[in-house]
GUKOL-633801 format. One record per atom (N, C-alpha, C): residue number from 0; residue in one letter; atom name; y, x, z. Coordinates in pm, 1 decimal, m for minus. Layout:
BEGIN
num,residuo,atomo,y,x,z
NUM,A,CA,Y,X,Z;
...
***
This chain:
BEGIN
num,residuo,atomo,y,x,z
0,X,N,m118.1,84.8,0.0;
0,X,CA,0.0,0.0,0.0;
0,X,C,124.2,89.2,0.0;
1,X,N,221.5,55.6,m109.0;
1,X,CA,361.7,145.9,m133.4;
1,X,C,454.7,78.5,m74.2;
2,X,N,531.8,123.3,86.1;
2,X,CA,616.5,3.2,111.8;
2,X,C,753.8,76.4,116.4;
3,X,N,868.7,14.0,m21.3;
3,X,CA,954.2,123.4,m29.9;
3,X,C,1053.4,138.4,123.3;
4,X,N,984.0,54.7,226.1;
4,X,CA,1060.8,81.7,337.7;
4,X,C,1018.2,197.5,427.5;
5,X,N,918.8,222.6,401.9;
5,X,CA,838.8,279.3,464.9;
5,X,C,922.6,385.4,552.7;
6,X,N,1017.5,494.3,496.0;
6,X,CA,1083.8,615.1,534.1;
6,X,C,1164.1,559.5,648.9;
7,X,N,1286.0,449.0,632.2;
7,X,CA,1353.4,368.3,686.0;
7,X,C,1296.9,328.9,813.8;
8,X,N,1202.0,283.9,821.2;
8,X,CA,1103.2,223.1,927.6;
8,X,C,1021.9,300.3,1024.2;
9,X,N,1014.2,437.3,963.7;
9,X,CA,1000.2,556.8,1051.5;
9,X,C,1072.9,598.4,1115.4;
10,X,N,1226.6,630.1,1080.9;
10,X,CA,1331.3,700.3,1121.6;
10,X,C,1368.6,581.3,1207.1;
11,X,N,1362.3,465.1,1179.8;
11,X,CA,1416.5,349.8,1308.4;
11,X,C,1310.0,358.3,1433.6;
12,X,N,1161.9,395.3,1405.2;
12,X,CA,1104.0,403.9,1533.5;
12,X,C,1096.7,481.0,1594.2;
13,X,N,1220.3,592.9,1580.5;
13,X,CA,1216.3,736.3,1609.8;
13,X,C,1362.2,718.8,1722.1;
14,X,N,1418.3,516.7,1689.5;
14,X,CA,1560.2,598.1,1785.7;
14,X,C,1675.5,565.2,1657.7;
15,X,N,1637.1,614.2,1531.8;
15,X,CA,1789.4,600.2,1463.3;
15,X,C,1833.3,463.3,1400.8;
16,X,N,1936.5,454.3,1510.9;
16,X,CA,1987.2,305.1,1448.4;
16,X,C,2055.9,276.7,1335.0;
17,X,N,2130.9,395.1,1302.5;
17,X,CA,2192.0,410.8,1144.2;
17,X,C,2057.1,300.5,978.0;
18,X,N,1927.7,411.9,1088.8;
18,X,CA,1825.6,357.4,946.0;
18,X,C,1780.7,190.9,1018.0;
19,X,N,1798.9,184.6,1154.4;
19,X,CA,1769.0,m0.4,1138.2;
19,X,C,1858.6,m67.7,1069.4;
20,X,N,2005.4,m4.5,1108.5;
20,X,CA,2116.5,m92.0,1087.1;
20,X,C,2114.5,m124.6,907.1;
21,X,N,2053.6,m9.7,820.9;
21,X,CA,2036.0,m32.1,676.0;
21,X,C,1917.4,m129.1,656.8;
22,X,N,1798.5,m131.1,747.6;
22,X,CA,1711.9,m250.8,761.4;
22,X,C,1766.3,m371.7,759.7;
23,X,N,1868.4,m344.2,836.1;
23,X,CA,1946.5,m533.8,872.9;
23,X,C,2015.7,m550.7,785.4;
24,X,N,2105.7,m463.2,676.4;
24,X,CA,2155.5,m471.2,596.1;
24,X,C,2089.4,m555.5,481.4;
25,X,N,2007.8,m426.0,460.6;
25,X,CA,1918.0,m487.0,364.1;
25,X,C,1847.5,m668.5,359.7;
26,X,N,1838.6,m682.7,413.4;
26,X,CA,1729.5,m790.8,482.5;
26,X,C,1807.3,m928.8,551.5;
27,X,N,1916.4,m926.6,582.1;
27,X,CA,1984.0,m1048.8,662.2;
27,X,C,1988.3,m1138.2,576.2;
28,X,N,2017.4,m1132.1,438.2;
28,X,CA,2055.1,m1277.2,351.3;
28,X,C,1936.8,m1331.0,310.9;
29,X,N,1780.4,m1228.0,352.0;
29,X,CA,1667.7,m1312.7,335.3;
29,X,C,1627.0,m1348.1,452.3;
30,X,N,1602.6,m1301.7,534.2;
30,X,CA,1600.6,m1376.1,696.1;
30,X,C,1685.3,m1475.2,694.2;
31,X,N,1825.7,m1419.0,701.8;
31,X,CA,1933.4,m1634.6,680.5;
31,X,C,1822.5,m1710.4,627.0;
32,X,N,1812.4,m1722.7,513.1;
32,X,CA,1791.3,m1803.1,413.0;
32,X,C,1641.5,m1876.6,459.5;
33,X,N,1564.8,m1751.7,489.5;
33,X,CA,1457.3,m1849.6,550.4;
33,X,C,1446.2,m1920.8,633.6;
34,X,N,1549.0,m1853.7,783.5;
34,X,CA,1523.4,m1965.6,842.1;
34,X,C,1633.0,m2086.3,840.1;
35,X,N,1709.2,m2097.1,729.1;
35,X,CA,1803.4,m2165.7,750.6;
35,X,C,1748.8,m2294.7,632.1;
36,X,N,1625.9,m2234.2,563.2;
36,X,CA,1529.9,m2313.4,489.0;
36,X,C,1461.4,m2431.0,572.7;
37,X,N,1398.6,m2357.9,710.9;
37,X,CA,1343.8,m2403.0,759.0;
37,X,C,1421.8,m2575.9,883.0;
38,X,N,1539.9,m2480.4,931.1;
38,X,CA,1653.9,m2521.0,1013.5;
38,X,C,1725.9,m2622.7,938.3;
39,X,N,1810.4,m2574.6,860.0;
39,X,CA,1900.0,m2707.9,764.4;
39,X,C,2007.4,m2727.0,932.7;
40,X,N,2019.9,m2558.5,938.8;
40,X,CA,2190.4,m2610.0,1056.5;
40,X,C,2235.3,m2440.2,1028.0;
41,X,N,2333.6,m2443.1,993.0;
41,X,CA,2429.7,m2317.3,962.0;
41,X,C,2415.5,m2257.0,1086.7;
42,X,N,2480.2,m2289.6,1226.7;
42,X,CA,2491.6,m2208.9,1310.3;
42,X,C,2334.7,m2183.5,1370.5;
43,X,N,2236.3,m2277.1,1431.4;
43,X,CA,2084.8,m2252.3,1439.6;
43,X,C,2039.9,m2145.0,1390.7;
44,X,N,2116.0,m2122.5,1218.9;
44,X,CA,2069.1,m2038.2,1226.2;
44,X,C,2054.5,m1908.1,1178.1;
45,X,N,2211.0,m1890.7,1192.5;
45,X,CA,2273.2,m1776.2,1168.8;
45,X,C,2217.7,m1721.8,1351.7;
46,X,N,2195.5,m1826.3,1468.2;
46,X,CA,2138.2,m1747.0,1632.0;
46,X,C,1979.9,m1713.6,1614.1;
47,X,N,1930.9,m1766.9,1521.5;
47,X,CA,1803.5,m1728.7,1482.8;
47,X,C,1785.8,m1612.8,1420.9;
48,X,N,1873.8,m1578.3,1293.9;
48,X,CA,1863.0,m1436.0,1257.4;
48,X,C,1889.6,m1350.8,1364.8;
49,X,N,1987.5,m1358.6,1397.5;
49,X,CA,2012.7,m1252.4,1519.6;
49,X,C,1900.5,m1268.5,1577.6;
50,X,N,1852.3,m1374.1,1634.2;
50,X,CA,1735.9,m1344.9,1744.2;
50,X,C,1610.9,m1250.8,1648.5;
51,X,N,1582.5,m1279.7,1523.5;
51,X,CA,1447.5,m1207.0,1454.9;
51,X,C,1515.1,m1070.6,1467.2;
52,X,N,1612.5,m991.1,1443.6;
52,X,CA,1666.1,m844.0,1428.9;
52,X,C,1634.8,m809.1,1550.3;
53,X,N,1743.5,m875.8,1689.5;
53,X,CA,1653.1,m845.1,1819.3;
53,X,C,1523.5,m811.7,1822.0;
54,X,N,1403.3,m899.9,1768.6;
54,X,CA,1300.7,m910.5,1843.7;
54,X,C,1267.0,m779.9,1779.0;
55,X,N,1301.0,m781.7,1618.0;
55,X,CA,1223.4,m678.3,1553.3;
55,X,C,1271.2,m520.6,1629.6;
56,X,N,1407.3,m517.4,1660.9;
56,X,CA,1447.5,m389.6,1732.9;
56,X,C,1341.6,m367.1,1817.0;
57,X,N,1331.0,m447.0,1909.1;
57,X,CA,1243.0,m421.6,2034.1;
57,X,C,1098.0,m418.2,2016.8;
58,X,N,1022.0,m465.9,1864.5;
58,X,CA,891.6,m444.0,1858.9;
58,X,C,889.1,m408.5,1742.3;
59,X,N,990.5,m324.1,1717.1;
59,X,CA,946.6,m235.9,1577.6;
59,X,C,852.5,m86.8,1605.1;
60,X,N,856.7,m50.8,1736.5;
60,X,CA,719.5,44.1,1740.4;
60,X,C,612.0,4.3,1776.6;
61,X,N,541.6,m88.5,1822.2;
61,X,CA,434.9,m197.4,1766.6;
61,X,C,422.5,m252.5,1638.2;
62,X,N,500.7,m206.7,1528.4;
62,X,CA,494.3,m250.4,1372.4;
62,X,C,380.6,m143.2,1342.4;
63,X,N,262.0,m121.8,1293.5;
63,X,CA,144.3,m68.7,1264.0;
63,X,C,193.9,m42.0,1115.0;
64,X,N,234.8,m76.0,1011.0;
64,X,CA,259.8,m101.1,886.6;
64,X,C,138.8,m107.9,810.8;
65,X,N,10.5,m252.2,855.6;
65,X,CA,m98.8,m266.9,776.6;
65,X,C,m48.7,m364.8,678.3;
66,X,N,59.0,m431.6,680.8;
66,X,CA,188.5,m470.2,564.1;
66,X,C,280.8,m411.7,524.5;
67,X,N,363.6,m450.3,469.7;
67,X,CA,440.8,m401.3,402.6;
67,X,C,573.3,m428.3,485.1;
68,X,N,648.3,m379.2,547.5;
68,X,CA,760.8,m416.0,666.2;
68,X,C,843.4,m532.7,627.6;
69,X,N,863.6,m609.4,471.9;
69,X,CA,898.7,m711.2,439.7;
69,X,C,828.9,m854.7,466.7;
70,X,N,674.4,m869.2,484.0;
70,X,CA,626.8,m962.6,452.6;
70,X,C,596.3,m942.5,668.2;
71,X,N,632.2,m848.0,705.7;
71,X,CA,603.3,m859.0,836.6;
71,X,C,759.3,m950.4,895.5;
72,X,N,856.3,m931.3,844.2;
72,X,CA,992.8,m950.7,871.6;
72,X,C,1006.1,m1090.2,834.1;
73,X,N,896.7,m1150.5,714.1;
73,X,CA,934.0,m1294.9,673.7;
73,X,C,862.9,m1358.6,827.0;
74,X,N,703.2,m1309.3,868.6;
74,X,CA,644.4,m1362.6,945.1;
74,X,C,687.2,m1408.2,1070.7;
75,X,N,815.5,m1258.9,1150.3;
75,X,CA,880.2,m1276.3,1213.5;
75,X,C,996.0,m1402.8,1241.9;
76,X,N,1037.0,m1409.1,1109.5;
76,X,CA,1154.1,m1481.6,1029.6;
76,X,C,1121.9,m1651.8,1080.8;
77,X,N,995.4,m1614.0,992.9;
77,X,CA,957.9,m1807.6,965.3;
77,X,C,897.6,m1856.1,1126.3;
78,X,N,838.5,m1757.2,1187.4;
78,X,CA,778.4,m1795.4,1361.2;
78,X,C,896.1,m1819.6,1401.3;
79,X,N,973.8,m1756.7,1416.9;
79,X,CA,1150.3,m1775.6,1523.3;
79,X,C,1175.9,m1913.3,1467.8;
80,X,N,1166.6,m1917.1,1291.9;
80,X,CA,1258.5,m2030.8,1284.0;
80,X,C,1131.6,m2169.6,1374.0;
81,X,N,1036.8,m2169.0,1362.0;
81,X,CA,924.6,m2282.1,1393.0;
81,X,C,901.1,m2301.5,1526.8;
82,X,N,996.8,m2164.0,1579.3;
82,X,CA,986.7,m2160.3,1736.3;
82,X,C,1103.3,m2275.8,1814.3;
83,X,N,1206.8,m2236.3,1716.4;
83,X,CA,1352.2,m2324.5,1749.8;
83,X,C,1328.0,m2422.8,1705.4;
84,X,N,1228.9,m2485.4,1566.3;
84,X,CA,1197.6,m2668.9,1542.5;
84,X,C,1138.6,m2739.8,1701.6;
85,X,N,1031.5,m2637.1,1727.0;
85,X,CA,939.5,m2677.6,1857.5;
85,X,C,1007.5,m2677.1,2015.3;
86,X,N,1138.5,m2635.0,2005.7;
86,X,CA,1223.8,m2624.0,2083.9;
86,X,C,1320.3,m2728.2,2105.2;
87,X,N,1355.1,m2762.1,2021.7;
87,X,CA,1451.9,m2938.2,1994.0;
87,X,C,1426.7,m3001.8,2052.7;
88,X,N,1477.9,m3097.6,2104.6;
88,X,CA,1421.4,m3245.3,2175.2;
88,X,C,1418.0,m3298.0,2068.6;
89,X,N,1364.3,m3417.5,2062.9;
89,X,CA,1341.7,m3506.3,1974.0;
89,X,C,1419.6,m3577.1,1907.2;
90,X,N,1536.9,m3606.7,2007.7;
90,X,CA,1628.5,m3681.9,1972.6;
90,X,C,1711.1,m3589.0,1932.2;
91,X,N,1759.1,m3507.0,1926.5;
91,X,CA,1859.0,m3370.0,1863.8;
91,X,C,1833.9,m3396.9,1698.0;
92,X,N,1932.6,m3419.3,1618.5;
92,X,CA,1954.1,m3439.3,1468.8;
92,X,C,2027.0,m3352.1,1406.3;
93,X,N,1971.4,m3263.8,1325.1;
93,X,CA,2062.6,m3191.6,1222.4;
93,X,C,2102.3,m3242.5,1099.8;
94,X,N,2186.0,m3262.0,1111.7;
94,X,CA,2284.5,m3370.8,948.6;
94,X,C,2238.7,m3244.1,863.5;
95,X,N,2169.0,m3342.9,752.4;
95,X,CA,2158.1,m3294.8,620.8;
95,X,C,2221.8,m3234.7,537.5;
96,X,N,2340.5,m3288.5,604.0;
96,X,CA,2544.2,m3240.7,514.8;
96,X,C,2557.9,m3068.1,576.4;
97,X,N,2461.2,m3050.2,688.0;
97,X,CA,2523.3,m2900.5,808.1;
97,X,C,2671.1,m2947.8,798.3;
98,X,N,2655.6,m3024.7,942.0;
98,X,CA,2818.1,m2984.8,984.2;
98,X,C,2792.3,m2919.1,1131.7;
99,X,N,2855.6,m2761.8,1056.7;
99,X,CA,2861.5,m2694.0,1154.1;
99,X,C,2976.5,m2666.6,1224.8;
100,X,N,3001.7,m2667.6,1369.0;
100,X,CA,3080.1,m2610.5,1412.9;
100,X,C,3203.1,m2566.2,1364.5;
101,X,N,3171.0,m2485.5,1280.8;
101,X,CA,3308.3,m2347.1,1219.8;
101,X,C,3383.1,m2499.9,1086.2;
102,X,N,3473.5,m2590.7,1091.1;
102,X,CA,3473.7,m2667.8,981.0;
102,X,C,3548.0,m2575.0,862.5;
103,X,N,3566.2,m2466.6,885.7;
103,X,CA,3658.9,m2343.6,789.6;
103,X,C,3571.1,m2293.1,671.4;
104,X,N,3391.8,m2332.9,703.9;
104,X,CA,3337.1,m2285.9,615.0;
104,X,C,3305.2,m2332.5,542.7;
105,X,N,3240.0,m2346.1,401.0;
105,X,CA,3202.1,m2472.4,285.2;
105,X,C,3074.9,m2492.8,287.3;
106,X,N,3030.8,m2638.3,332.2;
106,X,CA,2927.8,m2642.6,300.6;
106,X,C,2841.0,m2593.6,242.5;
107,X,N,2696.6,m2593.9,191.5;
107,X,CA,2602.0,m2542.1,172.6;
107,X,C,2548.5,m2615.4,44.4;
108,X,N,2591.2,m2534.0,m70.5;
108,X,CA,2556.2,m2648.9,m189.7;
108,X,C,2522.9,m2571.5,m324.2;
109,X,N,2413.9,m2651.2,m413.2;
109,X,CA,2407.8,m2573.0,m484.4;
109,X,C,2493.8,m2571.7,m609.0;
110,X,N,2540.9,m2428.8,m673.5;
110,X,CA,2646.9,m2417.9,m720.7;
110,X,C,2632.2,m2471.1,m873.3;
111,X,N,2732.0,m2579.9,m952.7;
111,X,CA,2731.4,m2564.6,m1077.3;
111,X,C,2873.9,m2519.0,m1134.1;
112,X,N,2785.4,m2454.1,m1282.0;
112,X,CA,2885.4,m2427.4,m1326.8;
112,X,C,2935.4,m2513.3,m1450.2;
113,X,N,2897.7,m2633.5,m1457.2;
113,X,CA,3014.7,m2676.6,m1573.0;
113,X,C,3140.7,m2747.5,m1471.7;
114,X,N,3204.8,m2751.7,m1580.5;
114,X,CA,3339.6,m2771.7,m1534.5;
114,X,C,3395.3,m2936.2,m1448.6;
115,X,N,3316.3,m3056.3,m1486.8;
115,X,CA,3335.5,m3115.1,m1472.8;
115,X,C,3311.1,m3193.7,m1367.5;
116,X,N,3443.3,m3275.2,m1289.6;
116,X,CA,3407.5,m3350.4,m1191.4;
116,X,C,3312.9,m3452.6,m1126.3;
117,X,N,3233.5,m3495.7,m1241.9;
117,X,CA,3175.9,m3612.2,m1200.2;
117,X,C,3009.0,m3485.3,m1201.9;
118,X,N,2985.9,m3462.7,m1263.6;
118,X,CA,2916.9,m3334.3,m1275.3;
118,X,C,2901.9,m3324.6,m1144.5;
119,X,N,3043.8,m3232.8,m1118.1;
119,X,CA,3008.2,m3145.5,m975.7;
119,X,C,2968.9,m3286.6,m853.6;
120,X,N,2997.5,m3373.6,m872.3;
120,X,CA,2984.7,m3491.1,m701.4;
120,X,C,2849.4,m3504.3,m745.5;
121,X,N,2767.6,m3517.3,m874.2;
121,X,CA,2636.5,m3569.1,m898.9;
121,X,C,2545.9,m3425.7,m814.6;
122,X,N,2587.8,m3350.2,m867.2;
122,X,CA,2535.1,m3207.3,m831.8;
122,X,C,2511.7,m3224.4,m658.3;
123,X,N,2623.4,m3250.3,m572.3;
123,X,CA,2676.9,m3226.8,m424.7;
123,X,C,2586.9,m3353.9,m371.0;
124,X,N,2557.5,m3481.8,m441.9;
124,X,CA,2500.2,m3606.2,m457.0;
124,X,C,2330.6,m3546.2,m422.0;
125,X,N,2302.7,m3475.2,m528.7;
125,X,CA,2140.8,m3432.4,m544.3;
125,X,C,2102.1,m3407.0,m436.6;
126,X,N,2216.8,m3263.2,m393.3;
126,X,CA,2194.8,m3169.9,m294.9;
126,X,C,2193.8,m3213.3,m159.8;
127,X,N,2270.8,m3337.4,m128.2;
127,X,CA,2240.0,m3391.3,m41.5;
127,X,C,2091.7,m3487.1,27.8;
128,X,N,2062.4,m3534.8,m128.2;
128,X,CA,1944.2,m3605.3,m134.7;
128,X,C,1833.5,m3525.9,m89.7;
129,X,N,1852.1,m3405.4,m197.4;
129,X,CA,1720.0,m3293.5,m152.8;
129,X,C,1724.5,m3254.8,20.8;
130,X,N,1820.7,m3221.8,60.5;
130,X,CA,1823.2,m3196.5,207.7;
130,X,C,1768.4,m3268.9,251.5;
131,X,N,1805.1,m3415.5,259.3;
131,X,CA,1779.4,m3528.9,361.0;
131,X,C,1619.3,m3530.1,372.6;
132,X,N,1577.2,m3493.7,224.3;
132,X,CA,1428.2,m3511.4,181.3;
132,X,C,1326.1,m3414.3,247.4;
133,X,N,1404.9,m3277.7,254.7;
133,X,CA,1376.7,m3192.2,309.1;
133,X,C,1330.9,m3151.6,445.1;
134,X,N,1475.7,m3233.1,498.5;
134,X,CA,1418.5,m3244.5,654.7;
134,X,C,1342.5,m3372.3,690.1;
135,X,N,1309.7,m3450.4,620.2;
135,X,CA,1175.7,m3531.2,663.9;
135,X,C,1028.6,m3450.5,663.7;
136,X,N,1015.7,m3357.1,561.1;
136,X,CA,914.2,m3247.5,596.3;
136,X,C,839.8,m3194.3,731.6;
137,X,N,740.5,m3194.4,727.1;
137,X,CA,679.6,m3094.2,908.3;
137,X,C,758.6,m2955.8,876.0;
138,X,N,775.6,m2851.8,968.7;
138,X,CA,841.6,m2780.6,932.1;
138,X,C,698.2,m2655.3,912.1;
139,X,N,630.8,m2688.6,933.7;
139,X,CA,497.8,m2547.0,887.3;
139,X,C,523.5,m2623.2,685.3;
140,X,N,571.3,m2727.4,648.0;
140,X,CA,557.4,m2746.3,531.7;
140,X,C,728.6,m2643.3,491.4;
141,X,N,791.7,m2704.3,521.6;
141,X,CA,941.0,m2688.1,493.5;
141,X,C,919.4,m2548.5,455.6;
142,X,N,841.1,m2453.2,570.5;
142,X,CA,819.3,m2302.7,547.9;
142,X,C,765.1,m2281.1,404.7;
143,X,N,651.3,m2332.3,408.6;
143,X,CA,582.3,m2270.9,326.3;
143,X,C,670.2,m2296.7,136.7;
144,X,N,759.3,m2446.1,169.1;
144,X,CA,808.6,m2439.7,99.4;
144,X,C,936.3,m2359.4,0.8;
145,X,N,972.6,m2314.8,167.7;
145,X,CA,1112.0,m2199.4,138.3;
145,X,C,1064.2,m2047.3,109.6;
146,X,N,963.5,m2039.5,137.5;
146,X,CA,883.5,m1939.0,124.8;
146,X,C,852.0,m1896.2,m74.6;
147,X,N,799.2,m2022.2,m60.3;
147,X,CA,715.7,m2009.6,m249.6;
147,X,C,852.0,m2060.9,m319.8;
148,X,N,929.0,m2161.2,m324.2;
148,X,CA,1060.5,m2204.1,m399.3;
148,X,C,1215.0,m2109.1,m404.0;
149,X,N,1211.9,m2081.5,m250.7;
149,X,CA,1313.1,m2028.3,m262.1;
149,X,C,1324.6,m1841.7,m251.8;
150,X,N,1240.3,m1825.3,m168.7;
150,X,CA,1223.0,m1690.2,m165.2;
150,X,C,1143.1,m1600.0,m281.0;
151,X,N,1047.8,m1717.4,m348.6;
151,X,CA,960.6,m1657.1,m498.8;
151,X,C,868.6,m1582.0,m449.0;
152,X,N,804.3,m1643.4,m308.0;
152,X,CA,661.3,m1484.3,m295.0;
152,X,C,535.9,m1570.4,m356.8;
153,X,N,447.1,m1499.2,m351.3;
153,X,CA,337.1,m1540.9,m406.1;
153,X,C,228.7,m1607.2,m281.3;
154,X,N,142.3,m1676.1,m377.9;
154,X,CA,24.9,m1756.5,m256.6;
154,X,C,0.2,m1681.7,m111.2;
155,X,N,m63.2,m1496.5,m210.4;
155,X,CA,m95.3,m1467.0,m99.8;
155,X,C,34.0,m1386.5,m13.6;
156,X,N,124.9,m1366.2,m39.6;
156,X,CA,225.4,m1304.4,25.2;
156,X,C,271.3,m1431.3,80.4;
157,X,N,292.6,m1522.1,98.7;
157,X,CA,296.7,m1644.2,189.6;
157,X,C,166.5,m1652.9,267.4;
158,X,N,73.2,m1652.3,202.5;
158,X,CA,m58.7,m1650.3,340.4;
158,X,C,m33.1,m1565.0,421.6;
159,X,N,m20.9,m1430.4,359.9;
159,X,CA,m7.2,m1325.3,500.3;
159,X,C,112.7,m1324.0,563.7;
160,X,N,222.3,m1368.0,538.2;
160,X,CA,349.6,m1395.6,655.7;
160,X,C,279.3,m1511.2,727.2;
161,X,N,217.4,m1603.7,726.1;
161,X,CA,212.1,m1676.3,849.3;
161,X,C,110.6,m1699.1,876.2;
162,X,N,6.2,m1602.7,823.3;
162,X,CA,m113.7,m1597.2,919.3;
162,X,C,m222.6,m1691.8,831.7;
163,X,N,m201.0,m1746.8,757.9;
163,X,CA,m317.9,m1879.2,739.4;
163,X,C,m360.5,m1815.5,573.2;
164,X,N,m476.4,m1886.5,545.0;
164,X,CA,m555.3,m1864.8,434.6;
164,X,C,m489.0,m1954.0,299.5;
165,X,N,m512.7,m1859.0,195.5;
165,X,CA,m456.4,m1932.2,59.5;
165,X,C,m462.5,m2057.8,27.1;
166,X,N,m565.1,m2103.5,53.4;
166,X,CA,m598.2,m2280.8,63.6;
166,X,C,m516.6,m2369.3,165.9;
167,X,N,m479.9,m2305.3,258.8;
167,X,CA,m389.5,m2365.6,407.5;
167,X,C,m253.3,m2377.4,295.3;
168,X,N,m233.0,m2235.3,210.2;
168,X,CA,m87.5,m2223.0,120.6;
168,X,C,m111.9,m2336.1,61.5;
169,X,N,m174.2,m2373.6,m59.1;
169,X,CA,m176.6,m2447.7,m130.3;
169,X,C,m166.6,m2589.5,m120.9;
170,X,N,m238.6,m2586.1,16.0;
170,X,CA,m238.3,m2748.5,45.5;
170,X,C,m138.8,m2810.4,107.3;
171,X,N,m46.6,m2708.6,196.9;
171,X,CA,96.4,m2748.9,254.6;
171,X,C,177.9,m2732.5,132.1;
172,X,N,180.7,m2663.1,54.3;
172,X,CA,279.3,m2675.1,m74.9;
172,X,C,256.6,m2781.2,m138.9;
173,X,N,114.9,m2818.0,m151.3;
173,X,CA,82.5,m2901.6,m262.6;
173,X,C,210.1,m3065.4,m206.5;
174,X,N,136.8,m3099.3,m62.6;
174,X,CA,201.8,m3190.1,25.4;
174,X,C,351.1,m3169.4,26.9;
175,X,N,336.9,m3090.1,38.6;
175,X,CA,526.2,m3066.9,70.9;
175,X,C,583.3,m3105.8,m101.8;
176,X,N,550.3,m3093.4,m181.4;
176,X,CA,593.1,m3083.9,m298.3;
176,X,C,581.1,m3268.4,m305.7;
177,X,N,440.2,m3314.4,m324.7;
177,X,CA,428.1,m3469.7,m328.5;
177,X,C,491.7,m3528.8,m285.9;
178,X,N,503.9,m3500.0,m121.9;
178,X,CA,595.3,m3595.9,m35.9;
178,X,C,733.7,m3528.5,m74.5;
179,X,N,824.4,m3484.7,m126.3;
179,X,CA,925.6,m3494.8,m139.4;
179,X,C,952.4,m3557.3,m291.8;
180,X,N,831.7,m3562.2,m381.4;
180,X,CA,834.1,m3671.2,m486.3;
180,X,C,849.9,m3787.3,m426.3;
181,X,N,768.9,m3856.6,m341.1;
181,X,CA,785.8,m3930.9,m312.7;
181,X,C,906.6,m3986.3,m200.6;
182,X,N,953.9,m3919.2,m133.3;
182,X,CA,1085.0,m3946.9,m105.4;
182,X,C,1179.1,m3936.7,m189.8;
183,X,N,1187.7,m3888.6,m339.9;
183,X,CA,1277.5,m3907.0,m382.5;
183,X,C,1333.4,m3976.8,m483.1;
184,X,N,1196.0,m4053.5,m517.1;
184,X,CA,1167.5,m4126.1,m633.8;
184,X,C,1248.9,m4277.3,m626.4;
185,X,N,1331.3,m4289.4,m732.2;
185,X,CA,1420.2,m4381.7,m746.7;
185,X,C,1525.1,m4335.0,m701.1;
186,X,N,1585.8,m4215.8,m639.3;
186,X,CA,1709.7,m4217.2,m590.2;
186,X,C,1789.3,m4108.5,m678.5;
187,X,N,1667.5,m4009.0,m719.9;
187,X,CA,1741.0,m3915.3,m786.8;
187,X,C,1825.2,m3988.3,m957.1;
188,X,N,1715.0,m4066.8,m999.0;
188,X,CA,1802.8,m4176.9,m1115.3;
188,X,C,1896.2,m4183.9,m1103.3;
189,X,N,1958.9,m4256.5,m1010.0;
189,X,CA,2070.5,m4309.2,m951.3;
189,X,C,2223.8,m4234.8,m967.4;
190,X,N,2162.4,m4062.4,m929.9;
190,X,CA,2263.1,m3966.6,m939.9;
190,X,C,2307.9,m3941.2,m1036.4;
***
């Protein structure tokens, strides 16, 4: 196994924070993203990344490297985020819209580029839909979904971040994929 982190990941378990701090560099807008895949709350989980860098500081010389230090960092990533779903009360709701805290920042949307107005609200319209759809998901689905859709790893590089067998992949994707057909069927027309 060639893990181009490999050098980086030595020199951080040696003490030098210069080479973690290029780890965190490297790596924060895919940690965000996953668990904010998982979360669907801006601030959740922008305290979640921070918390995975923590944990990894403190058990990065227990990192063995029988992976590749990326697919160990998603595993980290996607547990924290599944740790904070299992942490919620029940009644605690994250708006689909993320209204977070900070109102200075812009929502969370996906970007188009033609020019036009009715365009862009259909677009902001979708994106809302997909969220809402999204967080009706279990969140071991939501993962596996942000995992294969948004992050682009493969079956088995999703099996081995969270531990479970290619068939466990397939069958939460498969579900996660259906049931958000089916939540969305008839509404996306509409847009």
């Amino acid at each position: 196994m060639n893990d181009p982190d490999d050098s980086l990941v030595r020199e951080a378990k040696t003490g030098d924070k210069a080479a973690f701090g290029k780890l965190v560099n490297k790596y924060y807008e895919m940690v965000y993203a996953v668990v904010f895949g998982v979360l669907h709350h801006r601030e959740a989980a922008k305290d979640v990344a921070q918390e995975v860098f923590l944990k990894v500081f403190r058990e990065l010389t227990g990192f063995e490297g029988k992976a590749k230090f990326k697919t160990w960092l998603y595993r980290v990533s996607v547990n924290a985020a599944l740790d904070q779903v299992r942490k919620r009360r029940p009644s605690e709701s994250l708006d689909a819209t993320d209204k977070s805290a900070d109102d200075d920042e812009p929502p969370v949307v996906i970007t188009d580029k033609s020019p036009g107005p009715r365009d862009r609200a259909a677009q902001r319209e979708l994106r809302v839909l997909l969220d809402q759809a999204i967080e009706q998901l279990s969140a071991d689905h939501r993962a596996v979904l942000v995992l294969r859709e948004w992050q682009e790893l493969s079956y088995e590089e999703i099996a081995e971040t969270l531990g479970v067998e290619i068939g466990t992949v397939m069958s939460r994707l498969h579900y996660a994929r259906k049931k958000l057909g089916e939540l969305l069927k008839g509404k996306v027309e509409r847009v």
